[in-house]
N, C-alpha and C positions, 0 to 999 in steps of 0.2 A: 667639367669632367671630360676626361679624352675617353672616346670610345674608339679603339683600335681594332680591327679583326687581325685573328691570328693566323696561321696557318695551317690546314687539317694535315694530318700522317696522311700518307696517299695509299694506305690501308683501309682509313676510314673513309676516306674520299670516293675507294671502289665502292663499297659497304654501299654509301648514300645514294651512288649512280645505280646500284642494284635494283635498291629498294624503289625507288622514283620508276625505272623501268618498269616494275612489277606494277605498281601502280598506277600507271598509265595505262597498261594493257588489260589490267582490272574496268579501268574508266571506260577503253573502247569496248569491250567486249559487252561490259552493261548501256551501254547508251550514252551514259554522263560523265565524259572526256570535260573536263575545266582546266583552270588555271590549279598549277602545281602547290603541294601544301611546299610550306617552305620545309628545305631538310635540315635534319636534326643535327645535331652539333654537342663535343663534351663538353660538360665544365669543367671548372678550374678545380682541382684537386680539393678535396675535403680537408685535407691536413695542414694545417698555417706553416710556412717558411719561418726559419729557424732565423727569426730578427728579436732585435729588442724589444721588451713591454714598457709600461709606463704605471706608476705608481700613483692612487689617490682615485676620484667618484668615475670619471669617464671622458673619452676622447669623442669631441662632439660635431667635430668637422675638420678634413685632410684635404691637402692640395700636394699634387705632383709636379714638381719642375722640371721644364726640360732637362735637367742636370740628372734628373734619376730621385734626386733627395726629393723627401717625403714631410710634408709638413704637418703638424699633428698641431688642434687647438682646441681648447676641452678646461678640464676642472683637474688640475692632477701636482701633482707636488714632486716626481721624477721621472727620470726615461733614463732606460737603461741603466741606471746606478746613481746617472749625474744628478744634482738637482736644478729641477726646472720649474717655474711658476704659470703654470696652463700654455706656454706652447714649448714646443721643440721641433727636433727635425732628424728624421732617419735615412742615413746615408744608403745609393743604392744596395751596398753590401746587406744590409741590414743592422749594421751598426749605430750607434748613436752618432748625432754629429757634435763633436767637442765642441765645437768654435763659435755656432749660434745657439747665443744665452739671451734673448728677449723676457722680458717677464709683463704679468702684470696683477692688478690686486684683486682681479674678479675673474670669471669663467671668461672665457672664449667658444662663441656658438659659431661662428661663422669668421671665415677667411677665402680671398680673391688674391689671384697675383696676376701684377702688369699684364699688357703687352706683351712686353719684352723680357717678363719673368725675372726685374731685376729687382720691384720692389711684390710687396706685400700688404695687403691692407686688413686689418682685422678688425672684427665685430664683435660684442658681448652685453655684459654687463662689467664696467671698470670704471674706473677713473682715474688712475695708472698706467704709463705703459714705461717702463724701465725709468721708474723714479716720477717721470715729468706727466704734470694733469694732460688726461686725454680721457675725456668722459664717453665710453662704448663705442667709440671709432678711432680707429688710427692707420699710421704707416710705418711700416718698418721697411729695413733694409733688408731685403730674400738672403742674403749670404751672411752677416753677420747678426742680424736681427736689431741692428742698434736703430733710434726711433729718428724717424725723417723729422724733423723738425720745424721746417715752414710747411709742415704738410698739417691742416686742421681745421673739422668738421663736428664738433662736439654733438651731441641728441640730449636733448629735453626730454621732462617729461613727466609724469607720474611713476612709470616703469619705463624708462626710456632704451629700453635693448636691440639692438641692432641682432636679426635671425637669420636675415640673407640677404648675400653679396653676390654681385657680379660684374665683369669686365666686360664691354663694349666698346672695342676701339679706344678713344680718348676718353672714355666717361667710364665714372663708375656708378653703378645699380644699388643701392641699398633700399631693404626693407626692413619692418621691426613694428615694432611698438611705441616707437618713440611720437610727439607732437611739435617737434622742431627740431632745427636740424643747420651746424652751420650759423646760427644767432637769426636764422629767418622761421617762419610758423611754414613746417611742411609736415605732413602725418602722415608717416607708413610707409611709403612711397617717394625716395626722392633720386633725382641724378646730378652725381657731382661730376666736376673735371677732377681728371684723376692724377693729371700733374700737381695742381695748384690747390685742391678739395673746396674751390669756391664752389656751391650752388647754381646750377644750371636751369635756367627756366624751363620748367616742364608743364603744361598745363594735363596733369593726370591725376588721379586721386582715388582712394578707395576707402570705404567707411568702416575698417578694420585691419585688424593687423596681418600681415607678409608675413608669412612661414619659411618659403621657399618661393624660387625664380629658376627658371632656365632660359638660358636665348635660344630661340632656335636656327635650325644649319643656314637657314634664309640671311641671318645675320639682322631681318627685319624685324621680327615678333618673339614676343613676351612672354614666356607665361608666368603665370603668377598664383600660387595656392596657398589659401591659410585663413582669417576669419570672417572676409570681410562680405557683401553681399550684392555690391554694385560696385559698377568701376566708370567712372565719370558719368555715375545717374544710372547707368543701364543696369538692368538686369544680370548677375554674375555668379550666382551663390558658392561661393568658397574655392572657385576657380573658374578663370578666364583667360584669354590672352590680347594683349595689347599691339599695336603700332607703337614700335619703341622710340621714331622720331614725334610723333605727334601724343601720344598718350592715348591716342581712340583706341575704343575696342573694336576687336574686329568684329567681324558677323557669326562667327562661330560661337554657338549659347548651348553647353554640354550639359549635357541632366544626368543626375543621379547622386551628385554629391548634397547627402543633408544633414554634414557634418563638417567644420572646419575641414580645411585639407592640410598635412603634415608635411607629405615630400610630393616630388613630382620627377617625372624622369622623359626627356625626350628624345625617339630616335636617330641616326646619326640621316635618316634619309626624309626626315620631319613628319613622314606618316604615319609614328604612334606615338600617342601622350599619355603617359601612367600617372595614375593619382592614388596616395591614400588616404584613407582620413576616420579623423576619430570615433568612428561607429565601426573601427577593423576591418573596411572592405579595403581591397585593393582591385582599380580597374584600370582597365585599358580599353582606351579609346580611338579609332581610326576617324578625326576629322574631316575628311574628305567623302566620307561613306555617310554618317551617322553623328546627331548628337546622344544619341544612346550610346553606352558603352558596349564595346564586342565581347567581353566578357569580365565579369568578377570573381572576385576568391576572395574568403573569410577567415580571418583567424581567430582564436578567443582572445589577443589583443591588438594593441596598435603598434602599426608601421611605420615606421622614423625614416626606413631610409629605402632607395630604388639606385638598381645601376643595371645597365645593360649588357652584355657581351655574345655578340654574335644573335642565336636565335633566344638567348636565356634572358628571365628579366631575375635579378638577385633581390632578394625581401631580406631588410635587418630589421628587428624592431626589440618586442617587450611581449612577443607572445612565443606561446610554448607548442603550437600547432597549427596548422590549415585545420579548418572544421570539420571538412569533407575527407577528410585521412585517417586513420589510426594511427601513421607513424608519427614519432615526435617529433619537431621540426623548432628546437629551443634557440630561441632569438635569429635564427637565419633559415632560408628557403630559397628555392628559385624552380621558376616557371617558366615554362613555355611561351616566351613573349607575343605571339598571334596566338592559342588559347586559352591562356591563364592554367594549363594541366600542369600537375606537379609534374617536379622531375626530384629524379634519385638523391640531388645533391644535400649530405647534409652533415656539417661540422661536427654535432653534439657540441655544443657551446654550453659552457655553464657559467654561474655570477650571481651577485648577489640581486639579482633580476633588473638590476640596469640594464643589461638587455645590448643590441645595437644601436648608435646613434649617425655612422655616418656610412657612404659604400660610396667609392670610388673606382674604377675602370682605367686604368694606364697600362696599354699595349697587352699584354698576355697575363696580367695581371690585376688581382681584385685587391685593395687594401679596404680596410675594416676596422671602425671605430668605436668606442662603447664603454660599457661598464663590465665586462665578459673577463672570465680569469681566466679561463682556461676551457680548452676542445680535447675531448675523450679525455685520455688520461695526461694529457700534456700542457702544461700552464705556460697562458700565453695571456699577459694581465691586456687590457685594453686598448690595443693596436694589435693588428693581425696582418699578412700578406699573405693569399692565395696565389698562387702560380698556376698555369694554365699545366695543364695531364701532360706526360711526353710521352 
């Protein structure tokens, strides 16, 4: 995910130095002068940008290319008109992109792209990917979408589904469900090269399955949330973070999660890590302070997805409300990223309660993934783009 900060109107910008000033002379005058709350910041316009939707159950994970184009991978049968078999791609216009037709015979949960943003590696449940066997991993070509073909890494398994990807320099990150990987026995957890998708030895391991990963800004460390309970022996319950060269966990052991973890979101300066997880908490945690979390927030369901922008953290999921509110808050939210307080921002999203599945951050905008048809009164089938307020 790119987290880009925007730029405030130099309106609002007075507005913030105001209110800080006030605030400080509050501090002195009482005695208890500290360190500044951070200032407030808008979000991204409630109303979706006037782009293409996508037709069939939900859009389940997006990647933005340096190109502007928008990649969508999900369970869906078209986009914009065309037909497509679980991915596509949305120009930055908002238009569909005619020219990349990939397909394949199962959902798409997860997608990573290069380096260099030339290729594309996708995750699922398949065994397909434009005609030729590729059982829940493959690569395709970022602009045409046609299938790399010395590129292959197959998953084993009982339910061998690959849920999350990620890019690391030369290597790629995969997690899932799967109990092999590539024709060698690796479970959950593996790293391949990402030229050639040969298996890289990794000595890491966790005794359940990868939901989600993020690398953090260090470029060193892992994280990693979803259902597993130790990570090479230690102690870890549904979230931990790793040494990505060596697979050790670090020393950081965060409490509170006692439920699988869903998604995970970390900041662009590596001091907050978001988790949610399937008992509908959503928390945020300052590693460097606390393995307690600095604060939680409840919704009457679960949290699929986290993206950050600015001071805001963005909530997609499968629930209809924050607990602690009266307002209604249907598959999307966003809080205050240092204290979990709501803020005003709120789509009205509606759907056959598939709900949010993915949330993305590229530059002054949010893109949004799901089973959702439509916000207020304006239908906007399962791809969405917020644009930042002018």
């Amino acid at each position: 995910m790119a987290v880009v900060a925007v730029d405030s109107l130099s309106f609002r910008a007075r507005v913030r130095s105001c209110a800080l000033a006030a605030a400080l002379l509050a501090a002195l005058v009482s005695g208890t002068a500290g360190p500044a709350a951070p200032a407030a910041a808008a979000d991204v316009s409630p109303t979706p940008a006037a782009t293409v939707g996508a037709t069939g159950k939900a859009v389940y994970d997006i990647v933005v290319l340096p190109s502007g184009r928008t990649i969508l991978g999900g369970d869906f049968t078209a986009l914009g008109g065309f037909a497509r078999a679980n991915l596509g791609a949305v120009l930055a216009s908002g238009a569909a992109d005619r020219t990349f037709t990939p397909r394949t015979d199962g959902p798409v949960h997860a997608i990573a792209a290069s380096a260099d943003g030339s290729t594309l590696f996708i995750g699922g449940r398949f065994t397909e990917v434009n005609g030729e066997p590729r059982h829940n991993l493959a690569a395709i070509d970022a602009r045409t979408g046609a299938l790399v073909t010395d590129w292959r890494a197959d998953t084993t398994g009982g339910v061998p589904t690959v849920t999350a990807l990620a890019v690391h320099g030369d290597d790629l990150l995969v997690g899932g469900r799967f109990s092999g990987i590539d024709g060698s026995s690796k479970e959950k957890l593996a790293k391949l090269d990402a030229t050639t998708g040969d298996l890289v030895a990794w000595n890491t391991w966790v005794n359940g399955a990868v939901l989600d990963m993020k690398i953090g800004p260090d470029g060193t460390t892992l994280w990693v949330g979803g259902e597993f309970k130790r990570i090479r022996g230690v102690d870890r319950p549904y979230f931990g973070a790793m040494d990505i060269a060596s697979g050790e966990p670090t020393g950081y052991a965060p409490n509170g999660n006692s439920s699988r973890v869903l998604a995970l979101a970390v900041s662009a300066d590596g001091r907050w890590v978001y988790t949610t997880n399937n008992g509908n908490r959503t928390r945020g945690y300052k590693p460097e302070v606390s393995p307690d979390a600095r604060w939680v927030r409840r919704a009457d369901g679960n949290t699929q997805a986290l993206a950050i922008w600015r001071n805001s953290l963005y909530l997609g999921g499968h629930f209809s409300r924050l607990t602690d509110t009266r307002t209604s808050r249907p598959f999307f939210a966003a809080v205050n990223r240092f204290d979990g307080k709501n803020k005003r921002w709120n789509p009205k999203a509606r759907g056959a309660n598939r709900g949010c599945w993915a949330l993305v951050v590229e530059g002054n905008r949010l893109h949004a993934g799901g089973g959702f048809t439509h916000f207020k009164k304006r239908s906007q089938r399962l791809y969405a783009r917020f644009d930042a307020r002018s």
